[in-house]
LOKE-439328 format. One record per residue (C-alpha): y, z, x. Coordinates in steps of 0.1 Angstrom, whole numbers, padded with zeros to 4 digits, always signed. Example, Ala and Ser with C-alpha at 12.3 -4.5 7.8 and 13.67 -1.06 7.14 Angstrom:
BEGIN
-0045+0078+0123-0011+0071+0137
//
This chain:
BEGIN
+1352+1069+0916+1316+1055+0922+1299+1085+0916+1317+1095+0885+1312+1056+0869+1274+1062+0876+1271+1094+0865+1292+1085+0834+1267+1056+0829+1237+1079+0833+1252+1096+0796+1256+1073+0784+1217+1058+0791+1203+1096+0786+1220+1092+0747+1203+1061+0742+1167+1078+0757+1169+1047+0780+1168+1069+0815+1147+1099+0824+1160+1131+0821+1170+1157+0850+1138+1164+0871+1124+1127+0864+1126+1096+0876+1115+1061+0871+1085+1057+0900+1068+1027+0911+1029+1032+0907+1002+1008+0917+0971+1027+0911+0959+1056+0892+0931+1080+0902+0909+1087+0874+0892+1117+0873+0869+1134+0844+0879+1171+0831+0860+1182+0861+0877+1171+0887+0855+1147+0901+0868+1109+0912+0854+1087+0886+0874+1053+0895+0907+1036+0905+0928+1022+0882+0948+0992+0892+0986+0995+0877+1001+0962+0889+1015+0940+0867+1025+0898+0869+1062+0895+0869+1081+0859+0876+1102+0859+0901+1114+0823+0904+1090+0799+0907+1060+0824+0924+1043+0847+0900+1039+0881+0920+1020+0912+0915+1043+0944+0913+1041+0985+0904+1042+0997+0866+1076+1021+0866+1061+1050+0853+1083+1084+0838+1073+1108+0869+1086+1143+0883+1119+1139+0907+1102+1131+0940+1108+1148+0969+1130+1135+1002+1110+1138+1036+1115+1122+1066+1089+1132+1095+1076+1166+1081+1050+1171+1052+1062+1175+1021+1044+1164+0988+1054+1152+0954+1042+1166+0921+1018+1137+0900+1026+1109+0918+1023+1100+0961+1008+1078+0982+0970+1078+0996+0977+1105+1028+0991+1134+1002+0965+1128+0973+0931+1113+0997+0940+1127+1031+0941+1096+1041+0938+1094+1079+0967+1069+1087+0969+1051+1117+0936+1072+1134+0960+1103+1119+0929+1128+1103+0948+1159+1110+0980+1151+1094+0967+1129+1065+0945+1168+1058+0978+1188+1061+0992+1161+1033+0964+1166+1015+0964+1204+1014+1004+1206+1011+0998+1180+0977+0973+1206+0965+0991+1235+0972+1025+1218+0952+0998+1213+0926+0987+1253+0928+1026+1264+0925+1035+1247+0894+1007+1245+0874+0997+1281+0882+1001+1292+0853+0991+1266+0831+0955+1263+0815+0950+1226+0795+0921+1205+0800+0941+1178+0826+0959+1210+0848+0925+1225+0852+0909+1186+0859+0941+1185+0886+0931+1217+0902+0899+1213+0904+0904+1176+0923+0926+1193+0949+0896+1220+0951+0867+1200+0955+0879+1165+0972+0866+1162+1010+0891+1140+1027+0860+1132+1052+0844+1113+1024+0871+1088+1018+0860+1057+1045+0818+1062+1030+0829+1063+0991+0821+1031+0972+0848+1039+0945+0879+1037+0971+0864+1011+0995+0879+0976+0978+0916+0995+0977+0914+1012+1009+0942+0980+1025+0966+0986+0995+0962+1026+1004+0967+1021+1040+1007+1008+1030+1029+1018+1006+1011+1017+0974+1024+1051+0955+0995+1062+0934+0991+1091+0905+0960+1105+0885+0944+1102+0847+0920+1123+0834+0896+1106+0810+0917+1074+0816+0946+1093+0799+0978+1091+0821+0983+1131+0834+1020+1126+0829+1020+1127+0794+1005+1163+0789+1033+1183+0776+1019+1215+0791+1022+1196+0824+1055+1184+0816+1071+1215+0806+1057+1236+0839+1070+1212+0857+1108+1215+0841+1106+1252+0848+1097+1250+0881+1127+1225+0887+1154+1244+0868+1139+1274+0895+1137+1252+0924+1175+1247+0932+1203+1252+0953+1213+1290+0961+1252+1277+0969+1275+1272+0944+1307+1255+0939+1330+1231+0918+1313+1200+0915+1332+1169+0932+1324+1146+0905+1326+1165+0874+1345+1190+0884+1323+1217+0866+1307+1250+0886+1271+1253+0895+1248+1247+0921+1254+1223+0948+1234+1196+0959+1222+1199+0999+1201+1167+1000+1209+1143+0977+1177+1115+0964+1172+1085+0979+1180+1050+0964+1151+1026+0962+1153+0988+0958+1177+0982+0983+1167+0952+1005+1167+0955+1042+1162+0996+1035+1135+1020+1042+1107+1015+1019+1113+1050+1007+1146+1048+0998+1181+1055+1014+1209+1080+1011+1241+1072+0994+1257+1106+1003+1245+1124+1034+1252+1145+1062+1223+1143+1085+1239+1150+1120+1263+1178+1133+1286+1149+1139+1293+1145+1104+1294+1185+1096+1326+1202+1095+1339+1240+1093+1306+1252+1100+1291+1232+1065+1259+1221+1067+1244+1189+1048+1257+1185+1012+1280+1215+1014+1304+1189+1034+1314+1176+0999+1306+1195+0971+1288+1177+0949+1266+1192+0921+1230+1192+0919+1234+1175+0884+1258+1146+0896+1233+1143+0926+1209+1135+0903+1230+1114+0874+1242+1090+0897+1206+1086+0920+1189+1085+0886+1212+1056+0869+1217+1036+0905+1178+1032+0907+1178+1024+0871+1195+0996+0881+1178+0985+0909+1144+0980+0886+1162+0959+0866+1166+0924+0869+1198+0916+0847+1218+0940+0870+1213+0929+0902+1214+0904+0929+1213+0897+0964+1239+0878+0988+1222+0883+1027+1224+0919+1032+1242+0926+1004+1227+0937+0969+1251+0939+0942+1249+0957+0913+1266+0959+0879+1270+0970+0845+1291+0977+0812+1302+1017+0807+1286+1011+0771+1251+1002+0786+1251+0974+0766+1228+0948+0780+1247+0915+0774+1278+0923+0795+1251+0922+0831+1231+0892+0814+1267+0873+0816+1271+0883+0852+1232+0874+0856+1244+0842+0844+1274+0839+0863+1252+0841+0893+1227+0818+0883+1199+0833+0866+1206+0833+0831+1217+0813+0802+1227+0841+0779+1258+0816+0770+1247+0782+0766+1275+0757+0784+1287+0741+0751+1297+0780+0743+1317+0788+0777+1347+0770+0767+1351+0793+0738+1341+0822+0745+1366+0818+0780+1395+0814+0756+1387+0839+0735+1381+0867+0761+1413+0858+0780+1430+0860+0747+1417+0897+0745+1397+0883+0716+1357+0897+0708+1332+0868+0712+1302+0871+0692+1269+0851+0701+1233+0858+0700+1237+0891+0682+1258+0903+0709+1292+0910+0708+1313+0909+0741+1346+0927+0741+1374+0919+0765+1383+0959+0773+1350+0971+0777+1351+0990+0812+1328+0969+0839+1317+0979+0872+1304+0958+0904+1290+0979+0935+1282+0960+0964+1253+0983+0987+1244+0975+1024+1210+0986+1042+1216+1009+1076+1192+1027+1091+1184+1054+1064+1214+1054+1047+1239+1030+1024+1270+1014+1032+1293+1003+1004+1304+0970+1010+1330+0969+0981+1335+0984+0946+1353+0965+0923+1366+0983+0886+1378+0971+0859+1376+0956+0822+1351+0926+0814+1381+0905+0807+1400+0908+0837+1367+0893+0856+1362+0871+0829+1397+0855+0835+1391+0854+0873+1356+0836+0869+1374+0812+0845+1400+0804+0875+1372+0802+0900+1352+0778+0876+1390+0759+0874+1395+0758+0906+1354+0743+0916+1357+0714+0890+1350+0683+0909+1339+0647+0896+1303+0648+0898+1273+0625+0897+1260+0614+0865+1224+0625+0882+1243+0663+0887+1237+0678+0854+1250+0714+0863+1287+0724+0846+1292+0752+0869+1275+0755+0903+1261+0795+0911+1272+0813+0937+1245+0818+0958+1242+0774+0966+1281+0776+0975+1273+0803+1000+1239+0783+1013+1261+0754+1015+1282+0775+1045+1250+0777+1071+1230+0751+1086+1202+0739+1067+1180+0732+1097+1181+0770+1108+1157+0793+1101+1180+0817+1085+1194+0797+1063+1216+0825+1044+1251+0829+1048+1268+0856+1066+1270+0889+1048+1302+0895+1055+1311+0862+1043+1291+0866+1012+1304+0897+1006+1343+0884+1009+1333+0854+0986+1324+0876+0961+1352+0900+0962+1378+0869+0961+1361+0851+0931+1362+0884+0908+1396+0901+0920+1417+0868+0919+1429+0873+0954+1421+0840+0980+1394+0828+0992+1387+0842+1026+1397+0813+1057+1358+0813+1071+1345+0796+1040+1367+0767+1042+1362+0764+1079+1323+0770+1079+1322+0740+1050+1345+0717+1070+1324+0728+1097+1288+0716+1081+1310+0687+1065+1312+0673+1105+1276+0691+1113+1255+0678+1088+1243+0639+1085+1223+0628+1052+1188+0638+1048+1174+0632+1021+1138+0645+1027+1157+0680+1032+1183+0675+1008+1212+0676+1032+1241+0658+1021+1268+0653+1046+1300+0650+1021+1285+0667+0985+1298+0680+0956+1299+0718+0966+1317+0712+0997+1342+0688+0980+1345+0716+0953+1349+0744+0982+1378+0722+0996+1395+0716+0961+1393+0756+0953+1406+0767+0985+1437+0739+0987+1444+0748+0953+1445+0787+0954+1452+0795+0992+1478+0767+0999+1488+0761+0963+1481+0726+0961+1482+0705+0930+1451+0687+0929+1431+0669+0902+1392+0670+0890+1389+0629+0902+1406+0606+0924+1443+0609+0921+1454+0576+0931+1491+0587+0933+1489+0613+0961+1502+0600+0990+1494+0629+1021+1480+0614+1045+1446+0630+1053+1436+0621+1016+1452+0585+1017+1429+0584+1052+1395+0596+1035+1401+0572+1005+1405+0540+1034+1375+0560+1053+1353+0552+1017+1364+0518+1013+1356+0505+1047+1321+0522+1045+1317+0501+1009+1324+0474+1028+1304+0478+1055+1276+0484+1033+1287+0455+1012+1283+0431+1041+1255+0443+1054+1230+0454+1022+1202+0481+1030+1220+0494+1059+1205+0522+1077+1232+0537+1094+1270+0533+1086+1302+0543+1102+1297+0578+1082+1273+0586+1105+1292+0575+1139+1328+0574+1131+1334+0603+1099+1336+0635+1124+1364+0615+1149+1383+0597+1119+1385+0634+1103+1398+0647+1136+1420+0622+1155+1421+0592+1134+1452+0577+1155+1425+0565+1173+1397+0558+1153+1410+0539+1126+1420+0508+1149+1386+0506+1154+1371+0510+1121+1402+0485+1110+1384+0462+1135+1349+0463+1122+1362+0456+1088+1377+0419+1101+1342+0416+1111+1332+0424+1077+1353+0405+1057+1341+0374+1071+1305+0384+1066+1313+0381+1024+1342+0353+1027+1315+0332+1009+1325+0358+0982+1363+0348+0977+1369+0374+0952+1352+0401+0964+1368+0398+0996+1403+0400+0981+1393+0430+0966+1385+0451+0997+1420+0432+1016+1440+0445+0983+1427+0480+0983+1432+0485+1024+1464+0469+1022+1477+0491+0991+1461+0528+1012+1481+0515+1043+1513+0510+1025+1512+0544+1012+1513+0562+1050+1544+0548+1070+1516+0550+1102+1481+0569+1112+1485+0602+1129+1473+0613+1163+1452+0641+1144+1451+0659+1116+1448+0697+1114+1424+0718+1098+1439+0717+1060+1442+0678+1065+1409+0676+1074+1398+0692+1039+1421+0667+1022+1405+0640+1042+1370+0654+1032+1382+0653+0996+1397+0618+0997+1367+0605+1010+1344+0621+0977+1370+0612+0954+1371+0576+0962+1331+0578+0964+1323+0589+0935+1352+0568+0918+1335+0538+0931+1299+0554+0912+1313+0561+0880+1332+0522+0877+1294+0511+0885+1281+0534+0859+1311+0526+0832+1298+0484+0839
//
């Protein structure tokens, strides 16, 4: 199913000349060699360019239209037009000199095989390079001496002849296409994925962009022990998959991963996603959805909800979104040199569209006049589950993964993110130089989504001054005694948040006599304020008379409507300031 939704998707990108075609590939190229119609090594051509990635400004490779590359692990083997240093400089790596010359030789003799034939100015320019360069001279000449660091890692490079990109000859290009379409597989079968007969794929290409992977890409589909071989198969002839499917669905995944609207990152995680009709706007929404975007402004995502869970087409921005256009979401795990999928979710854009409606439901919370967000992204709900004083400060990626999965197939929210944010609800006290909030909107809003869709609770956006369990009637008298604390003693430092909030959460049979103590104390701190006083005795009084008596404990889902109780009254208490 993945393999035929990417290769499907690779059609439909060839038809719109978005995507190479078979034998090409999108590379990453930082420099260029440029040479004159000699042969000789006139300069280096930096290819970087600037690209904003949030608030730093970093520079990265040009993607360039290149020949497929090949797949090496520890032998030599070298690419046609485009490598790194030690294939096309010999460069001697890590005190290497005799392997960094066999890469150079092996990169000449590719050169020799399929451009022997081929006589324009830039194939002749080529040869002659691979002819005349000494790999000796590469430390002593002045042109490669300010790039020799950026060589020295992972820097791909490829040449020009006359500052003209050697890519572009069509001579090139077309000896290149005939040696490929000679260069296959020998075994034949019936394709796996399309289900048409031809040659089979034995390795597959490597995807590249995955974080956490090798640097030169990682296998999706491979067989690279004996442990995985059956029936006396070896590599790709385990499961039949064509040479042309190898390549359609390699060629659209890394597609993908070089572009920003169609990807993101949770931990270890990097999910991907797109529209069947390549059309842009359906990933920019997801984009959005995670954060990144604002393809739909927030006064539009009211309508354009209702209209796509009516199966209705919304229009905006000269892009149309339809409700049955098929969507995909492919979630992609790092190990060792190959790929694990972590989920793959199919369906139409409006079934997700519905569930990311419920999930935005279900995370409405009263929120601070200072909190001008409408929705919060995905990626602050999941910090919110990890300590903020860690150095890895990510959530789990099994967590992150499950979050995900939950949020777009409707299903509940998995148990260990409403125990990590209860958890970091005790855990954390108020900081506001690192902007750790003990009891915050997010973790509120995490409480109210899982209540409401794991243990169907009814509960509102605000405080609901007519529920009655306990554990919220508790978090509500939790709030008012702090106000008063505060109230009697202005400019407090610390208040019983900070001491008592974990134990009244917990086993507030006996914390609350305490706190009830405290508050006696308190209330004869303001007495000189008759009426304010009566207002703190009326609202205890009318939270005790709504529980018949305090509980020993509370368990883990009271403690969430405790947590809740308390924000609610909180930030009921803010907005009656802010509506004076």
């Amino acid at each position: 199913m993945i393999l035929q939704a990417l290769v499907s998707y690779y059609e439909t990108l060839a038809r719109q000349g978005k995507i190479a075609k078979p034998g090409w590939c999108q590379a990453k190229i930082s420099y260029a060699l440029n040479i004159d119609s000699q042969g000789n090594l006139k300069g280096v051509i930096p290819l970087l360019q600037e690209e904003q990635r949030g608030k730093k400004t970093l520079k990265v490779p040009r993607l360039l239209s290149m020949p497929e590359g090949e797949k090496r692990s520890s032998g030599v083997k070298a690419q046609f037009l485009w490598d790194n240093a030690i294939y096309f400089l010999g460069l001697a790596k890590d005190g290497k000199e005799e392997r960094g010359k066999q890469c150079f030789i092996a990169a000449g003799e590719k050169c020799q095989q399929v451009l022997s034939s081929v006589t324009s100015k830039n194939a002749l320019a080529l040869k002659e390079f691979f002819a005349k360069w000494n790999p000796d001279n590469i430390l002593s000449n002045t042109l490669l001496q300010p790039y020799l660091d950026e060589f020295s890692g992972a820097a791909n490079l490829t040449f020009m002849v006359e500052d003209e990109f050697i890519n572009n000859d069509q001579d090139i290009a077309e000896a290149w296409d005939e040696y490929y379409a000679h260069d296959t597989s020998e075994n034949e079968g019936v394709c796996l994925v399309t289900g048409k007969k031809g040659p089979i794929a034995r390795l597959h290409p490597n995807i590249k962009g995955i974080a956490g992977a090798q640097s030169s890409g990682a296998a999706l589909v491979a067989f690279n022990a004996p442990a995985y071989e059956s029936y006396g198969h070896t590599q790709g002839m385990n499961a039949n998959i064509g040479e042309y499917a190898a390549f359609a669905y390699t060629t659209a995944l890394n597609y993908l991963l070089t572009q920003k609207e169609h990807y993101q990152r949770f931990s270890d995680t990097t999910v991907v996603f797109w529209a069947e009709s390549a059309e842009e706007c359906y990933a920019e929404f997801f984009d959005d959805f995670f954060g990144n975007n604002n393809v739909i402004e927030d006064k539009d995502l009211k309508t354009f909800f209702e209209n796509i869970s009516k199966g209705i087409p919304f229009t905006i921005k000269d892009n149309t979104f339809s409700p049955d256009t098929k969507f995909y979401i492919l979630g992609i795990s790092p190990n060792a040199s190959r790929l694990s999928v972590r989920f793959f979710l199919a369906n139409t854009f409006g079934y997700f569209v519905q569930n990311i409606k419920k999930f935005y439901q279900e995370f409405e919370i009263d929120k601070p006049n200072y909190d001008t967000k409408e929705q919060i992204p995905l990626w602050q709900i999941l910090q919110e589950t990890a300590n903020k004083n860690a150095k890895d400060k990510s959530a789990t990626p099994v967590l992150a993964g499950s979050v995900l999965r939950s949020i777009l197939s409707g299903n509940n929210y998995p148990e260990a993110l409403y125990q990590n944010i209860i958890l970091r609800a005790k855990a954390d006290q108020d900081n506001t130089d690192k902007k750790i909030k003990k009891i915050n909107r997010i973790k509120a809003s995490v409480i109210k989504a899982y209540l409401m869709r794991n243990k169907k609770e009814n509960i509102m956006v605000a405080l609901d001054e007519e529920r009655n369990d306990a554990g919220y009637v508790l978090g509500r008298m939790f709030a008012v005694l702090e106000h008063l604390q505060e109230t009697a003693n202005p400019g407090i430092n610390s208040t019983i948040k900070n001491r008592y909030f974990n134990s009244a959460c917990s086993t507030p049979g006996i914390i609350f006599p305490l706190l009830l103590k405290l508050s006696n104390s308190h209330l004869r701190k303001i007495s000189g304020n008759k009426g304010m006083a009566i207002n703190f005795e009326r609202d205890i009084t009318a939270l005790f008379a709504k529980i018949k008596e305090i509980p020993k404990r509370l368990d883990l889902r009271e403690q969430g409507e405790f947590t809740l109780g308390y924000y609610h009254q909180v930030q009921y208490r803010y907005t009656k300031k802010e509506d004076k």
